[in-house]
C-alpha positions in Angstrom: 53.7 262.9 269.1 54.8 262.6 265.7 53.2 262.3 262.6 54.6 259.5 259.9 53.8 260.9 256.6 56.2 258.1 255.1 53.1 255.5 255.8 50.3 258.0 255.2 52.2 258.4 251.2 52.5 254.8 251.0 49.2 253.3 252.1 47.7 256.0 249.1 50.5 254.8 246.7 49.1 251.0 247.8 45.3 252.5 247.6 46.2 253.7 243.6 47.5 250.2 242.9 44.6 248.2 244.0 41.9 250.7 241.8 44.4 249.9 239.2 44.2 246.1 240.1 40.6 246.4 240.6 40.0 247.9 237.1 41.6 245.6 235.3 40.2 242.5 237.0 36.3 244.5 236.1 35.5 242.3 233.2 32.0 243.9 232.4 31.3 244.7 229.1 29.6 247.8 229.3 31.7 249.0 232.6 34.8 248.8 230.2 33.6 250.6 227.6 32.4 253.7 230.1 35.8 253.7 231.7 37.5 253.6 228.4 35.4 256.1 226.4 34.3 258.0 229.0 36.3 258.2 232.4 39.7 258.2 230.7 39.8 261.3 228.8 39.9 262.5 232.7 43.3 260.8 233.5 47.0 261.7 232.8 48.6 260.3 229.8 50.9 258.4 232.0 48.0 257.2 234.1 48.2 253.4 235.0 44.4 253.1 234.8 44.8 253.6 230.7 46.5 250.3 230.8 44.2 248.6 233.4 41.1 249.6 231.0 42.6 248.6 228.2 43.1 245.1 229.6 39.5 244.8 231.1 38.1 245.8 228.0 40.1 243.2 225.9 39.3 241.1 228.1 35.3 241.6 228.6 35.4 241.1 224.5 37.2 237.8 224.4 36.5 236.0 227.7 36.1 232.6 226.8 31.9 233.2 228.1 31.8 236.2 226.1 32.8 234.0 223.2 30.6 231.1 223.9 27.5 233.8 224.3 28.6 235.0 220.8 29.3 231.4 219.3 25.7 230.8 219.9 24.7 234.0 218.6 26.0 233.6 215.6 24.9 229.8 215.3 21.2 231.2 216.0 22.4 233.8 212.9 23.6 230.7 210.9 19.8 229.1 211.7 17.9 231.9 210.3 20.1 231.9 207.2 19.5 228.9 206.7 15.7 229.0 207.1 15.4 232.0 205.2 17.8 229.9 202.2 15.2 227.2 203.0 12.2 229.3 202.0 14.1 230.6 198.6 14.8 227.0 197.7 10.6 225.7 199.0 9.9 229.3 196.3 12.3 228.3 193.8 10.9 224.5 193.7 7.3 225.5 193.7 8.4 227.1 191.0 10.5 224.3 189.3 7.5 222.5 190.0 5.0 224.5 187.9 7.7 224.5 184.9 7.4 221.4 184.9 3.6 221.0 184.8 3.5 223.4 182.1 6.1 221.6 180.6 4.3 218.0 180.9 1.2 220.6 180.1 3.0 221.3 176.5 4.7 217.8 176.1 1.1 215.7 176.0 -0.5 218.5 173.4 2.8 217.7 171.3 2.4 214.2 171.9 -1.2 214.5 170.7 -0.3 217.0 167.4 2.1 214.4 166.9 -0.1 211.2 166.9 -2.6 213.0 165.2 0.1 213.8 162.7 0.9 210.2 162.6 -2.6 209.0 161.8 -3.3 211.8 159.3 -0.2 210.3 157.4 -1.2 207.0 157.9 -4.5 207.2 156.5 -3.1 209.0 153.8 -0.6 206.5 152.8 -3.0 203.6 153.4 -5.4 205.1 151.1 -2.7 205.3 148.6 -1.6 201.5 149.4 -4.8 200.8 148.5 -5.6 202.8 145.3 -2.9 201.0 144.0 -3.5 197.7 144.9 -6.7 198.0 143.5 -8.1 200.8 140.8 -8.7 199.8 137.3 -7.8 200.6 134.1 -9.6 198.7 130.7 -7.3 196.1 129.3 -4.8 196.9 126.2 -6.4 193.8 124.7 -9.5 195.2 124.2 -11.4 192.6 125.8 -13.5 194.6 127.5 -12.3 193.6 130.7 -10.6 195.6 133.5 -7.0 195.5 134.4 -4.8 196.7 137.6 -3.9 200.1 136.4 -0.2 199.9 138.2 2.6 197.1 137.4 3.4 194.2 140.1 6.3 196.0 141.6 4.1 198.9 142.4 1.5 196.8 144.2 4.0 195.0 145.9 5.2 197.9 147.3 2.0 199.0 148.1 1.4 195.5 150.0 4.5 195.7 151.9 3.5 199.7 152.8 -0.4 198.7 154.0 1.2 196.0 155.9 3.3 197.8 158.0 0.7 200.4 158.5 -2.0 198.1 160.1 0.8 196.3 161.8 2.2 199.9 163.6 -1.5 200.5 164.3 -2.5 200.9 168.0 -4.9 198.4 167.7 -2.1 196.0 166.8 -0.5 197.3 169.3 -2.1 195.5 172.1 -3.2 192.7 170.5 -1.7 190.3 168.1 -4.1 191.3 165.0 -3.5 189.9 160.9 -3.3 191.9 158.2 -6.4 190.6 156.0 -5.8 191.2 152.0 -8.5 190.3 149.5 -8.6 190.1 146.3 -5.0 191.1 145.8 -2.9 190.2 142.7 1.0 190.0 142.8 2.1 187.4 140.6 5.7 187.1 139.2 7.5 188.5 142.2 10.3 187.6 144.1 9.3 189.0 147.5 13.0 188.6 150.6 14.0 188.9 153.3 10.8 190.8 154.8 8.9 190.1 158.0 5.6 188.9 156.7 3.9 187.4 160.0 0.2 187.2 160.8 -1.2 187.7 157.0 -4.0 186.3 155.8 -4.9 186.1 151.6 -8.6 185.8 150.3 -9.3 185.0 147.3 -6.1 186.5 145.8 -3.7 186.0 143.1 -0.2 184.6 144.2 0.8 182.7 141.3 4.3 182.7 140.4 5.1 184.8 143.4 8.3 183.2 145.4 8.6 184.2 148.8 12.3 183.8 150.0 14.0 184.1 153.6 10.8 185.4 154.5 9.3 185.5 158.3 5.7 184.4 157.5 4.5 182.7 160.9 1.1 182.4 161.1 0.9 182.9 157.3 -2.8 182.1 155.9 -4.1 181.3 152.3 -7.8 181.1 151.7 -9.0 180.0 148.5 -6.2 182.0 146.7 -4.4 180.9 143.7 -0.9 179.4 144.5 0.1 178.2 141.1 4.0 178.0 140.8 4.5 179.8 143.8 7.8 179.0 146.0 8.6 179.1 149.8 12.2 179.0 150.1 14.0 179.5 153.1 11.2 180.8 154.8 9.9 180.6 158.6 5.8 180.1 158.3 5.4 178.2 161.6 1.5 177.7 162.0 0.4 178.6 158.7 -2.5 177.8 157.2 -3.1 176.9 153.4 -6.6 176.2 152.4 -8.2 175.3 149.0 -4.8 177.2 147.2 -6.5 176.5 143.6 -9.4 178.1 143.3 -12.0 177.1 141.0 -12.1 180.7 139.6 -9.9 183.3 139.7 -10.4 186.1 141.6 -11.4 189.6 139.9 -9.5 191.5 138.7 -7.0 188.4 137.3 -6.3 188.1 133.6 -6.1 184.6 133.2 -2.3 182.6 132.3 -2.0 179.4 130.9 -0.1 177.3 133.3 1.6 174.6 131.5 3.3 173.6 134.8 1.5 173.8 138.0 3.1 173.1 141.6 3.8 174.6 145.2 7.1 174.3 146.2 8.7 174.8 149.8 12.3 174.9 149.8 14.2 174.5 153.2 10.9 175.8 155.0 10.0 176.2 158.6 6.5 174.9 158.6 6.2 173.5 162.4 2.3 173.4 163.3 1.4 174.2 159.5 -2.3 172.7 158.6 -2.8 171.8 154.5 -6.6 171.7 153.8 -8.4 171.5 150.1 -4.9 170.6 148.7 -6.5 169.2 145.1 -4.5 166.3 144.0 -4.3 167.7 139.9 -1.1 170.1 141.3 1.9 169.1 142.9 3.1 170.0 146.2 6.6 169.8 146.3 8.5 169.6 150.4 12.4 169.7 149.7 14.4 170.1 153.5 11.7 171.2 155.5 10.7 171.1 158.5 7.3 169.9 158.7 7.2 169.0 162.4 3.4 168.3 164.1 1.7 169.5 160.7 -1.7 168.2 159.9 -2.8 167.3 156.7 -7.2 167.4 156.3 -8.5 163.8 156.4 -9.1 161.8 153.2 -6.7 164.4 151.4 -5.6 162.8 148.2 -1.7 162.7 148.5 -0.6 160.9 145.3 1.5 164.0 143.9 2.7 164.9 147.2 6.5 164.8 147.7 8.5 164.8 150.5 12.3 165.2 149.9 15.0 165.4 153.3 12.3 166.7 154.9 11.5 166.2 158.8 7.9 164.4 159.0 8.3 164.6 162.8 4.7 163.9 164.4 2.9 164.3 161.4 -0.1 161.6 160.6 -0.5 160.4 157.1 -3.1 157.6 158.6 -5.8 159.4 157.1 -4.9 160.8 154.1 -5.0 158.8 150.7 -2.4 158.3 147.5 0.7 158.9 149.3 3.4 156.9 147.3 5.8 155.3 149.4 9.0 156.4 147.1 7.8 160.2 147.5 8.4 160.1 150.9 11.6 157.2 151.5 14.3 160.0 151.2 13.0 161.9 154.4 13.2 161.5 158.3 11.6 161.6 161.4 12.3 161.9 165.3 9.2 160.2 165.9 5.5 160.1 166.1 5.1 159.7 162.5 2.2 157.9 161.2 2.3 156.5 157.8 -0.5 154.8 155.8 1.8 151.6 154.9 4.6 150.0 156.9 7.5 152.2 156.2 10.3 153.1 158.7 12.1 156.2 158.1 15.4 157.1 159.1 16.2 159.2 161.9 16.2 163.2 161.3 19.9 165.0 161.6 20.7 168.7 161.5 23.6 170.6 161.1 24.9 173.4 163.1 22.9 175.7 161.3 19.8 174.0 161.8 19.3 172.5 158.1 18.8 168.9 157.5 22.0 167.0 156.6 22.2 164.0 154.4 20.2 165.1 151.3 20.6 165.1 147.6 19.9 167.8 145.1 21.2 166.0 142.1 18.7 163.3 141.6 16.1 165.7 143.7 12.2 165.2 141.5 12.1 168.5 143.4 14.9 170.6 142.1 13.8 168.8 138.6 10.7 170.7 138.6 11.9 174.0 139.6 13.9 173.8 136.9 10.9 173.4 134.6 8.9 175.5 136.2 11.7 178.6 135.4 11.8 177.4 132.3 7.9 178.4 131.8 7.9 181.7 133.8 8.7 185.5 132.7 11.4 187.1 134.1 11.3 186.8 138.0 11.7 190.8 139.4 13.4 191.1 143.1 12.2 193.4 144.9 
């Protein structure tokens, strides 16, 4: 019988291929890298298992599971970064956190060196407001008698300064609180354009003082000397003037011969005003004003009383006494005015600027006496 080597060679040629085959189809990781580290350096160079290694092992690295096994490995990786960044930022704003309270921490001791600052310099200035508006000096006249020991615009100034003080005070801060001034003399002073609202005079010195484009609401006058004073072009809604002549002065005030004695408003706001202890030896002098819902005291004697192209809107004369019929004919009313004689007056008209048209200044008694009255005053400072 004879032997076929031809098929015995083949079938081990065929045996070779499939170990090949079968170790390039062996996707295990670790199996791969034995075979290609390890069991290789034992083959020929020309050895078709290098090749079938090499494949497996590519192979075992990317395969698509191998991939999604590492994909989540490194998103678990990503996780823990990002805790651990998570913890740096929770450290990092704790800290931020207690910067800040130590900052608040510093801020409110500032704040409080600050306001205590504040009220140090406050008190400091108000004391001064006050020396001035009030320490003595013996008259030049030798008289015996006491004098202010600083000029008008130097009190002024100092009024003006203690004003604005109590005004900025935290107690005025919360509540709408007045400014109370006794005893205070500022005569012969042209006081503008300042904001001069909830201030109350007692038993002061304001004669010859004019008061012009002035905000004065809720302006009050106690038993203070008003003689030749002017309102012009100021806003004193609700104001209160009572008993403005005093039957003596207050101390402290040299006394001035008044040849010419008067209150004049000029083109004031006086809405809601009430006029009390007006004494009927002084004029009071109303030229374009607005004297809407203003009450006059019963039984006040209102025979030198004039009322010039001013609005008389709701105001009640009904009580009051004196009032002479051609003081009054030039002005107006939008109604509600009651007069103590039959007398109709003519309907009120403003411009756009809110000032009363249809009024006269040339034949004004009014503008007459101003006239005079400059004429019998010293020189009027501005300040």
């Amino acid at each position: 019988m004879k032997e076929d080597h031809g098929g015995k060679h083949s079938s081990s040629e065929e045996i070779e291929k499939i170990k090949v085959e079968m170790i390039a189809q062996d996707h295990r990781v670790f199996a791969s890298l034995a075979r290609y580290f390890i069991e290789s350096k034992k083959w020929e160079k020309d050895d078709p298992r290098h090749d079938a290694v090499k494949t497996a092992l590519i192979y075992s690295i990317f395969s698509p599971a191998v991939i999604a096994v590492g994909g989540g490995g490194i998103a678990f990786i990503s996780l823990i970064v990002l805790l651990w960044q998570n913890v740096i930022l929770l450290k990092q704003n704790e800290i931020a956190v207690n910067q800040n309270v130590l900052i608040e921490s510093q801020n409110g001791y500032l704040k409080e060196q600050i306001s205590a600052n504040n009220a140090q310099w406050s008190d400091q200035q108000r004391m001064s407001a006050i020396s001035v508006l009030y320490d003595t000096k013996p008259c030049n006249n030798y008289s015996g008698k006491s004098c202010n020991a600083y000029g008008y615009h130097a009190r002024v100034q100092a009024l003006k300064n203690l004003y604005l003080i109590q005004m900025k005070s935290d107690a005025c801060a919360e509540i709408k609180c007045k400014a109370i001034f006794q005893d205070v003399g500022i005569r012969f002073f042209k006081m503008s354009e300042f904001s001069f609202e909830r201030v109350e005079f007692l038993e002061s010195d304001l004669r010859n003082t004019d008061f012009f484009k002035m905000k004065m609401n809720g302006f009050e006058v106690v038993n203070t000397f008003l003689d030749n004073a002017s309102f012009s072009n100021v806003e004193m809604k609700n104001c209160v003037i009572k008993n403005p002549f005093a039957e003596k002065p207050p101390v402290l005030s040299s006394s001035i011969n008044v040849t010419y004695s008067s209150v004049d408003f000029y083109s004031a706001n006086l809405q809601g005003c009430q006029f009390d202890g007006m004494i009927s030896s002084h004029r009071y002098c109303f030229f374009a004003s607005n004297l809407t819902e203003s009450k006059f005291s019963p039984g006040s004697d209102m025979k030198n009383f004039i009322f010039e192209y001013s609005d008389l809107t709701g105001v009640d004369f009904s009580k009051t006494v004196g009032l002479n019929p051609k003081n009054i004919e030039s002005s107006c009313s939008r109604g509600g005015t009651k007069l103590p004689f039959n007398m109709e007056l003519k309907k009120c008209e403003y411009d756009l600027s809110g000032k009363l048209i249809k009024r006269n200044e040339e034949n004004s008694v009014c503008s007459v006496g101003e006239v005079l009255r400059r004429s019998d005053m010293p020189k009027v400072l501005d300040l």
